[in-house]
Backbone bond lengths (Angstrom), bond angles and torsions (degrees), N, CA, C in turn:
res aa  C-N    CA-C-N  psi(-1)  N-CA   C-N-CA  omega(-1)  CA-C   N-CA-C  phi
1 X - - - 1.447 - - 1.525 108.42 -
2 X 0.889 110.00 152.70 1.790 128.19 -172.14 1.462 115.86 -99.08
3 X 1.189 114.70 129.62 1.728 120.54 173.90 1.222 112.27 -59.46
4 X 1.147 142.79 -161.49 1.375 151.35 -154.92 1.391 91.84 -109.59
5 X 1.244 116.62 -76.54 1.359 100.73 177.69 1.287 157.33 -28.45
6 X 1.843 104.91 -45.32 0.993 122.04 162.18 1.499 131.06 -83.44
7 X 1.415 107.47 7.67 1.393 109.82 160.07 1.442 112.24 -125.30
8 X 1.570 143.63 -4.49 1.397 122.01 124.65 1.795 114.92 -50.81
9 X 0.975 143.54 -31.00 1.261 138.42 -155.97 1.853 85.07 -86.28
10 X 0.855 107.65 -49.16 1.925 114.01 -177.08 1.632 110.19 -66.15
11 X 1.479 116.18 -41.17 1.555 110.87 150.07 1.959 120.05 -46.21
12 X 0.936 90.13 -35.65 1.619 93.16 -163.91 1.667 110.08 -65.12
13 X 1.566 94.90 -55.56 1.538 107.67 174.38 1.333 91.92 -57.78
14 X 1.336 147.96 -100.71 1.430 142.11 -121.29 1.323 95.94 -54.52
15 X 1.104 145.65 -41.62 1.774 125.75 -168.29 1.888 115.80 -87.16
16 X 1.019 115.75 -138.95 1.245 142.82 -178.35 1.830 99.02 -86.18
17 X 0.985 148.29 -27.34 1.268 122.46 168.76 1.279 139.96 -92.60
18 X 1.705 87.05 34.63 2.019 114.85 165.10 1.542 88.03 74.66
19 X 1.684 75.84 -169.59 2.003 111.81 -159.69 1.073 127.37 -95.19
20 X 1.475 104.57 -15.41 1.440 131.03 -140.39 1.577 103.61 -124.87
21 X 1.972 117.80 58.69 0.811 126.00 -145.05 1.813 105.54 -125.69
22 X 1.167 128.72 89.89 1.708 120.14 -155.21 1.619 110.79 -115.08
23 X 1.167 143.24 124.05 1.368 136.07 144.85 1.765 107.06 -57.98
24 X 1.452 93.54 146.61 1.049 128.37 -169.39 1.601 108.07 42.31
25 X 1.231 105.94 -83.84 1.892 129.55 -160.82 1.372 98.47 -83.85
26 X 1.626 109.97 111.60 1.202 111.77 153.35 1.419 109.03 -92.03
27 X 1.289 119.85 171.47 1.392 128.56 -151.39 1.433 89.75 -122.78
28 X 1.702 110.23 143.34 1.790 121.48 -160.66 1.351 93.32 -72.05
29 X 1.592 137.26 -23.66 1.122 113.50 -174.58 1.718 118.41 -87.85
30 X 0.999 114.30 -42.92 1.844 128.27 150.99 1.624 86.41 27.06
31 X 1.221 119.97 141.51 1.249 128.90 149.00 1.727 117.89 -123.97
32 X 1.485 116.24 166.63 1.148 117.70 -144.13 1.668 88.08 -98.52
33 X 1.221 123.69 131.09 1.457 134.01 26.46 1.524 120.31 -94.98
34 X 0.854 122.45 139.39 1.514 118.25 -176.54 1.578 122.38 -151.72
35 X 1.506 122.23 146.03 1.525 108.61 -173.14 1.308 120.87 -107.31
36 X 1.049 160.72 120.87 1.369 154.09 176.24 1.527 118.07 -112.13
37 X 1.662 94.66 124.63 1.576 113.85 -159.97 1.803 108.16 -94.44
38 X 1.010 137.42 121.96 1.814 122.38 161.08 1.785 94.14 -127.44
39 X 1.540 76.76 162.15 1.368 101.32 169.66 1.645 114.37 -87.27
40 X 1.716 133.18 143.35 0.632 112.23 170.18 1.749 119.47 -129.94
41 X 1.592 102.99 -10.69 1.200 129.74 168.01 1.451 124.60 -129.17
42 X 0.722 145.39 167.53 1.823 146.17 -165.55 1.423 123.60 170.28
43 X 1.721 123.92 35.66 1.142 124.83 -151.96 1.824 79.19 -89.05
44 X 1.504 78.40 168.80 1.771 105.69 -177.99 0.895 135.74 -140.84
45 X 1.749 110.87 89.18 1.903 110.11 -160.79 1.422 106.34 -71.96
46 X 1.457 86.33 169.11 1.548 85.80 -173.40 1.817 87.93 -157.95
47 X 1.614 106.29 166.14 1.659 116.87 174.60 1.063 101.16 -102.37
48 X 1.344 104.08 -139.82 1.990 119.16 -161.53 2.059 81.85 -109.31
49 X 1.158 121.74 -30.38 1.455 94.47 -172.46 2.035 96.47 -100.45
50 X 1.407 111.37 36.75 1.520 86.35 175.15 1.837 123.18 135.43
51 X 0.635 106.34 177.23 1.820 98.65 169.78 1.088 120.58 -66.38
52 X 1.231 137.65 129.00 1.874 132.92 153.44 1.597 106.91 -45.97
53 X 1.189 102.67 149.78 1.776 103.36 -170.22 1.806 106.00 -89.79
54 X 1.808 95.81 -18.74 1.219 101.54 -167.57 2.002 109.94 -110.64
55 X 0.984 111.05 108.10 1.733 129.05 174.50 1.500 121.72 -85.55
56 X 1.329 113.56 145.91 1.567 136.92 156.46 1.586 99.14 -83.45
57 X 0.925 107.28 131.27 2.478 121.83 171.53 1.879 81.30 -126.43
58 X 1.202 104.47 140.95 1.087 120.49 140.26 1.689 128.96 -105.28
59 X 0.943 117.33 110.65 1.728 132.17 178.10 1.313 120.82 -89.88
60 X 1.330 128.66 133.03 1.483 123.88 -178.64 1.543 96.28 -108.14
61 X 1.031 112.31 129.94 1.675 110.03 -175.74 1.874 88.95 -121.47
62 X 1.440 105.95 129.10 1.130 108.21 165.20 1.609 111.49 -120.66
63 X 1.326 133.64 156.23 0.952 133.84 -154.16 1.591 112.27 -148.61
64 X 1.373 123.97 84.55 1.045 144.13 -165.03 1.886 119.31 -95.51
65 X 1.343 112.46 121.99 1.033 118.10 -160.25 2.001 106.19 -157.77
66 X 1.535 114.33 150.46 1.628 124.39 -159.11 1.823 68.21 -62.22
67 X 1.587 132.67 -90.76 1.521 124.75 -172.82 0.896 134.28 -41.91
68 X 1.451 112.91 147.69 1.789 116.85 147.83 1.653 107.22 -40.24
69 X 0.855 96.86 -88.07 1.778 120.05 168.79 1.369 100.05 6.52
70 X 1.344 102.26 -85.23 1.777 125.87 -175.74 1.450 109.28 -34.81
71 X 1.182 104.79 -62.16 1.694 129.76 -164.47 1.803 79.61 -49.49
72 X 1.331 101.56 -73.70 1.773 114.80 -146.53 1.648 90.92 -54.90
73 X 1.926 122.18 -44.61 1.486 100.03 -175.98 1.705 130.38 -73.88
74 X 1.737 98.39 -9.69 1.920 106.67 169.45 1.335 87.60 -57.55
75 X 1.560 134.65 -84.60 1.366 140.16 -147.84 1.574 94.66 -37.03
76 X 1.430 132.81 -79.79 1.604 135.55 -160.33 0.997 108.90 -60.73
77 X 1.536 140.13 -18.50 1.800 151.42 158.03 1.585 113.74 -48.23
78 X 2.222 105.79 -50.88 1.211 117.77 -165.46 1.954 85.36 -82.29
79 X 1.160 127.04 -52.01 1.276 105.07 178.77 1.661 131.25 -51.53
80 X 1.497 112.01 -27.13 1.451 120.44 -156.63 1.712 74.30 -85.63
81 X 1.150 144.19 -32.08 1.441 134.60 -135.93 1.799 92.05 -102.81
82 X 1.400 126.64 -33.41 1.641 138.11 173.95 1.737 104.84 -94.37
83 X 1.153 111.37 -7.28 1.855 102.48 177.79 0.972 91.97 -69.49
84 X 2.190 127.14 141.45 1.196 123.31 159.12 1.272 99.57 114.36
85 X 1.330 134.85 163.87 1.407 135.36 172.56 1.770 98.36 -111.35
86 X 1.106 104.67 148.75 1.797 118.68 -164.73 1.720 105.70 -152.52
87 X 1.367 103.41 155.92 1.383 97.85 154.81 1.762 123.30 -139.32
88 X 1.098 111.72 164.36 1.263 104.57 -143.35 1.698 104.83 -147.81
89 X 1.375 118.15 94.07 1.727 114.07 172.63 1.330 85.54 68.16
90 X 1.201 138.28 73.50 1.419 134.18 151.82 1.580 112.93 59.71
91 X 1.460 116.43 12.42 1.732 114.79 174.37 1.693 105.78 -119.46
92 X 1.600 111.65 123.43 1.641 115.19 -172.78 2.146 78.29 -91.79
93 X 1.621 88.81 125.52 1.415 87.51 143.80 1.738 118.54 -125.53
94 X 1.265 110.86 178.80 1.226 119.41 173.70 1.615 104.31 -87.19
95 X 1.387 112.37 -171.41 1.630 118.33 174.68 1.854 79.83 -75.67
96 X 1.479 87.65 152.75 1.336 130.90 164.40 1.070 118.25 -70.60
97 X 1.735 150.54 119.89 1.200 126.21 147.90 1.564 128.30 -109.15
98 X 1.788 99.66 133.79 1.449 111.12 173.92 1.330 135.31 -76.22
99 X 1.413 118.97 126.47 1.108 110.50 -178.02 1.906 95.16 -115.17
100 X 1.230 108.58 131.18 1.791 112.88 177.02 1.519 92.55 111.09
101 X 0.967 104.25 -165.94 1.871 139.64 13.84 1.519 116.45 -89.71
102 X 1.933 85.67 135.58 1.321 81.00 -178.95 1.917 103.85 -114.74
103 X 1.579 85.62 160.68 1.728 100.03 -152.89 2.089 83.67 -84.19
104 X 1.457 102.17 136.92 1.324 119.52 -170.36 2.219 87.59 -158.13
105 X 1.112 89.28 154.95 1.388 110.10 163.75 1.711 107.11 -170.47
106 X 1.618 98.38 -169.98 1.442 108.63 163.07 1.861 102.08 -169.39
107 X 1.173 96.48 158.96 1.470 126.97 173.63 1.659 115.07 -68.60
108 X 1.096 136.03 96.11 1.245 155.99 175.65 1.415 114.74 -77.78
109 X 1.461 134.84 164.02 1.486 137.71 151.48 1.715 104.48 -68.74
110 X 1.021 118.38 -20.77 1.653 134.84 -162.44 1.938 91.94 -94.66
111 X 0.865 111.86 -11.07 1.319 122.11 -150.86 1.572 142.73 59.86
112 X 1.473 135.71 -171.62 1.234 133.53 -163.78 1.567 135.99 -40.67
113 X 1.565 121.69 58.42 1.605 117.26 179.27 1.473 120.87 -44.30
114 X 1.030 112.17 131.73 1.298 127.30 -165.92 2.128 102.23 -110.82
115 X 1.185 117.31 111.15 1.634 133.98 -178.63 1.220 109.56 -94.08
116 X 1.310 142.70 139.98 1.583 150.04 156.40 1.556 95.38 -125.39
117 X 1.385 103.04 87.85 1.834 92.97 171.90 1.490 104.14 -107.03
118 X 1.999 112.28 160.64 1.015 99.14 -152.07 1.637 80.38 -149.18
119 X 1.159 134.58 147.63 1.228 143.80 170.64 1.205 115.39 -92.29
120 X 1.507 116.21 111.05 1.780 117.12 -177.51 1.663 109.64 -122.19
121 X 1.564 93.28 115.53 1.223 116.11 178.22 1.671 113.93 -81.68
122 X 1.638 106.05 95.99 1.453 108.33 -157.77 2.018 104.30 -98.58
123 X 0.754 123.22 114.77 1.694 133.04 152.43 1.218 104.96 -62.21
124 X 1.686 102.72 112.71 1.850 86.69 160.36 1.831 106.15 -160.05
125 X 0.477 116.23 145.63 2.240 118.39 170.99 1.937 101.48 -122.29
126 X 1.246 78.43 168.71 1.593 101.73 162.17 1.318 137.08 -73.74
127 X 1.461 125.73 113.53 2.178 100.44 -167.57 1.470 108.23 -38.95
């Protein structure tokens, strides 16, 4: 069975928001378009007998691409691809919620990268 990660990251690839899909470390050779996933929250309620089986992750998905355009259509791809509750490599999530995209870039030697990062508030447990 698959961690959370690796089965949002396996959602991501199978649709429309490409192949080119990495937690944390993208790799110097990577070419653009590409998505990069971190964690930025991961709390874990729990009762008097224990953990809840079922969690909120917060994920920052940024979505880097040569366009605006590009950038802004990865972000609405990675949403259209987490709208809905699904399951995935042995992880039930709920719908996803997006918060953004927010417009970020930077100035390169390669020139102007263009970012749509987007904060995804993911629900998900184990079957």
């Amino acid at each position: 069975m698959a961690d959370m990660q690796t089965a949002l990251r396996s959602r991501l690839t199978g649709g429309a928001a490409g192949t080119r899909v990495y937690w944390n470390i993208v790799p110097q050779t990577a070419a653009l378009p590409y998505i990069r996933l971190q964690t930025i929250s991961d709390p874990r309620p729990q009762h008097l007998d224990g953990y809840d089986s079922a969690r909120e992750t917060r994920v920052q998905c940024d979505c880097f691409a040569k366009t605006y355009a590009e950038a802004r259509g990865m972000a609405e791809a990675v949403i259209a691809a987490t709208d809905g509750p699904f399951t995935q490599s042995g992880i039930v999530f709920g719908r996803v919620k997006a918060e953004g995209p927010r417009d970020l870039g930077e100035d390169t030697a390669a020139g102007y990268v263009h970012r749509a990062s987007l904060d995804l508030l993911v629900w998900h447990r184990e079957v």
